[in-house]
C-alpha positions in Angstrom: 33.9 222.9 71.5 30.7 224.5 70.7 27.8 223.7 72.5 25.0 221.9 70.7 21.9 223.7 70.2 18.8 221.8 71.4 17.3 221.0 67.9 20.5 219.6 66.8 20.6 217.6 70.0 16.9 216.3 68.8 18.0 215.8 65.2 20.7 213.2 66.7 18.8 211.6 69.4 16.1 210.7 66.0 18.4 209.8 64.0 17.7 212.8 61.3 20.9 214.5 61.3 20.9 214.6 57.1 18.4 216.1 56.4 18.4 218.7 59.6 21.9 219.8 57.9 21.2 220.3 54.4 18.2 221.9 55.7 20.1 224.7 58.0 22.3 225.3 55.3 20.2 226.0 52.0 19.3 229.4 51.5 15.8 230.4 53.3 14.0 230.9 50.4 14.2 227.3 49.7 13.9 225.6 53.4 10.4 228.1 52.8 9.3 225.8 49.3 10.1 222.4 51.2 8.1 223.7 53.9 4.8 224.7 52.0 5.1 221.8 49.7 4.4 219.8 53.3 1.8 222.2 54.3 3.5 223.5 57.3 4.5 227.3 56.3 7.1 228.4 58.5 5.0 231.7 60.2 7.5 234.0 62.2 10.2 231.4 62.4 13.2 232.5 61.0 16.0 230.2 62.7 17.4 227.9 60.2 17.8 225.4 62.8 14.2 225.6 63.8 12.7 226.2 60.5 15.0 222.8 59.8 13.6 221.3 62.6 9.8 221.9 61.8 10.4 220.9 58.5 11.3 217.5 59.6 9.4 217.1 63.0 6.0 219.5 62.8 3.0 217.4 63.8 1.2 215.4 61.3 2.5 217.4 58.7 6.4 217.1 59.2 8.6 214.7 57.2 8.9 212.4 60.3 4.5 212.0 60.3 3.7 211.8 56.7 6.1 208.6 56.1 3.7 207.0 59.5 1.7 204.0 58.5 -1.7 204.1 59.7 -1.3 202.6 62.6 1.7 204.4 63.6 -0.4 207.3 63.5 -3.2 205.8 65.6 -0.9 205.2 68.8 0.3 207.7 70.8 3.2 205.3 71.8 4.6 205.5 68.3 8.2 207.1 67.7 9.5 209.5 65.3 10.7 208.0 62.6 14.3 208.3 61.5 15.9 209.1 58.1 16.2 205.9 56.9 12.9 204.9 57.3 11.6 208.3 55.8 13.2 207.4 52.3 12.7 204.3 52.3 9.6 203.8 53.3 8.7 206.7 50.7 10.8 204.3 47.9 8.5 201.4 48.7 5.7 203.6 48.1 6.7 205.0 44.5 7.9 201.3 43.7 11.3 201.9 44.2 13.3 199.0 44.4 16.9 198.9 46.7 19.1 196.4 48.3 18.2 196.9 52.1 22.5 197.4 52.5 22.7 200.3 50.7 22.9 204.0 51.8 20.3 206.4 52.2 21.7 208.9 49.6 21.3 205.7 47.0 18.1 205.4 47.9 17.8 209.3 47.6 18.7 208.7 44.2 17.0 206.3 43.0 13.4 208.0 44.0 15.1 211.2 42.8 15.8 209.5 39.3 12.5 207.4 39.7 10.4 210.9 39.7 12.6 212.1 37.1 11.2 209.6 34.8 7.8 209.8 35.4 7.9 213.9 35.1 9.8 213.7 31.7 7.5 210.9 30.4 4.8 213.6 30.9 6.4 215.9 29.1 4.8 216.7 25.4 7.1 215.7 22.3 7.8 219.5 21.4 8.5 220.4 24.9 11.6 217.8 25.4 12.5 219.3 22.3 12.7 222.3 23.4 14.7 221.2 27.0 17.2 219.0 24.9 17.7 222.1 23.0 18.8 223.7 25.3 21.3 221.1 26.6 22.9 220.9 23.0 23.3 224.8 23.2 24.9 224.9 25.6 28.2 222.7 26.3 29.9 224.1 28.9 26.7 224.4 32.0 25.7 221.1 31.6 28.8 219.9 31.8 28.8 221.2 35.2 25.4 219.5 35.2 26.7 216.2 33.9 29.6 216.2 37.2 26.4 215.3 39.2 26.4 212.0 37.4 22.7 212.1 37.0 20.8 209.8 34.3 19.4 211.9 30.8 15.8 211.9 32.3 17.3 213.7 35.8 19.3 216.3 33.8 16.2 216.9 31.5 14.2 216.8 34.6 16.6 219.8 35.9 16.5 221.9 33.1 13.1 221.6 32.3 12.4 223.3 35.5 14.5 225.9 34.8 12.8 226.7 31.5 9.5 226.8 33.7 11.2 229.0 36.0 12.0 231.4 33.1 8.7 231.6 31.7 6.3 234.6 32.5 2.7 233.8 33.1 0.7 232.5 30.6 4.1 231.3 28.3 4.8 227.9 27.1 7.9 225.9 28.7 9.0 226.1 24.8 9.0 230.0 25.3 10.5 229.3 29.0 13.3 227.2 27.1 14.4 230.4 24.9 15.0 232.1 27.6 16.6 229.8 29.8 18.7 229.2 27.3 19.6 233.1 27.1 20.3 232.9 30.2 22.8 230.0 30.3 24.5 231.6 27.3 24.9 235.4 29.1 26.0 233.8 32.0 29.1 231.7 29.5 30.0 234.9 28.3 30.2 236.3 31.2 32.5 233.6 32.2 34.3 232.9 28.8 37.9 232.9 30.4 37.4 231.8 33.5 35.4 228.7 33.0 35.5 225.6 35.2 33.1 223.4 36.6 33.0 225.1 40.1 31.6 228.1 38.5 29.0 226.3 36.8 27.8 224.4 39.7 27.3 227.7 41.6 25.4 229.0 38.5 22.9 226.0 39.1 22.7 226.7 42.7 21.4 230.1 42.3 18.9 228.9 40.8 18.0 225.4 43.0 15.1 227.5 44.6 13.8 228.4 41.1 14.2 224.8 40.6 11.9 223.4 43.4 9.4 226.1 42.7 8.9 224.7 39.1 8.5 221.0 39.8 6.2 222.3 42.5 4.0 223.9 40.1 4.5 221.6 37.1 4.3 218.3 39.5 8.0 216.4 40.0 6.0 213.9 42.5 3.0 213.0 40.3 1.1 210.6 39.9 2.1 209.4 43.9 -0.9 211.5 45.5 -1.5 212.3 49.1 1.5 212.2 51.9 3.8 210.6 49.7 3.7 213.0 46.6 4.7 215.4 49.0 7.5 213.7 50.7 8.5 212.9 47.3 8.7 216.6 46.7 10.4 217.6 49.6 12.7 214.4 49.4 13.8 215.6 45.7 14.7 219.3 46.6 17.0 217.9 49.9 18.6 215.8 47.2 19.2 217.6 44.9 20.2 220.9 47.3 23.3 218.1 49.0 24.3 216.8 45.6 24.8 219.9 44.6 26.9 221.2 47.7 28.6 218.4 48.4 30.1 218.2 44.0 30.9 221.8 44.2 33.0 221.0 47.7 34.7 218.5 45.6 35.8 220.4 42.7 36.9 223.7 44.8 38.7 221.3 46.7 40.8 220.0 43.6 40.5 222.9 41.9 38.5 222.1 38.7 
């Protein structure tokens, strides 16, 4: 049996072992977003376990010490807090409602879906347009998109950011949409005869950091402001990052 490395050993005794592994296993570039959304850029780390590790744990910046209450942060006896109290506590926050029996990944998803409303009702008329546009376009991604069983506000949420991820500086998300949808469309070609929804999902993986880049810049986690808009941020991306994974494990394994 391999031996346990020392932050994994910490993850467990915290009770943060979720997040510590989708963390380690996301591609760098994208541990690297989470990180600077939380204001603690990584420097010369360049462990995934580390980098995973200060993510969650860095002082006063980490995931663990922006979901404190106040007075949690004024005593020095106070403990890390563990997963479950990280989204939830964030939930409560955003106004989040949840059975206190369910699962962290429900509560994952309702935030996720929560923020997912509020970003799309900010969007302007022609720019949903534009996003379901793109959706209607194009059949066969999102139905690789629709295997994540996420509502009509998440999915535009996700493809919204990919338009923005398109677009060149100074272009609309209308122009971004165009292209996204280009994109999508070369890629279906590319794939005419050999479709399935495996290949899909790992067409949307490529692109998750692209993803958490755009909601960064366009603002997934507004109006929340301080602390918990970025948790929010951060909280969204390791969702969405394990859905992701863990649906594509699932239809390699069947063969879909």
């Amino acid at each position: 049996m391999a031996k346990k490395s020392t932050y994994r050993l910490l993850a467990e005794s915290q009770g943060v072992v979720r997040p510590f592994e989708i963390l380690i296993h996301m591609p760098g570039e994208s541990r690297r977003l989470i990180a600077q959304t939380l204001d603690c850029p990584l420097g010369s780390l360049n462990e995934p376990e580390a980098e995973a590790w200060f993510v969650i744990n860095r002082d006063l910046r980490g995931l663990q010490a922006r979901t404190h209450r106040l007075d949690e942060q004024l005593s020095p006896f106070s403990r890390n807090n563990n997963w479950w109290e990280i989204v939830t506590r964030t939930a409560e926050r955003c106004g989040v409602k949840f059975y206190p029996g369910l699962k962290d990944e429900e509560v994952e998803r309702l935030l996720f879906e929560h923020l997912a409303d509020l970003f799309v009702q900010r969007l302007a008329a022609a720019d949903l347009k534009a996003v379901d546009d793109i959706a209607e376009a194009n059949p066969e991604f999102c139905q690789a998109i629709a295997s994540l069983r996420l509502s009509r506000n998440a999915t535009r949420a996700v493809l919204t950011a990919i338009a923005l991820g398109a677009a060149r500086t100074g272009e609309s998300l209308r122009d971004g949409a165009a292209k996204a949808s280009e994109w999508i469309q070369s890629w279906s070609r590319t794939h005419s005869w050999t479709f399935s929804v495996s290949v899909g999902l790992r067409a949307l993986r490529q692109k998750l950091a692209e993803i958490y880049g755009a909601w960064n810049s366009r603002g997934l986690a507004e109006p929340p402001v301080g602390n918990t808009s970025k948790v929010c941020a951060a909280l969204a991306a390791i969702f969405l990052q394990d859905l992701v994974d863990r649906t594509l494990e699932e239809f390699d394994t069947v063969g879909a």
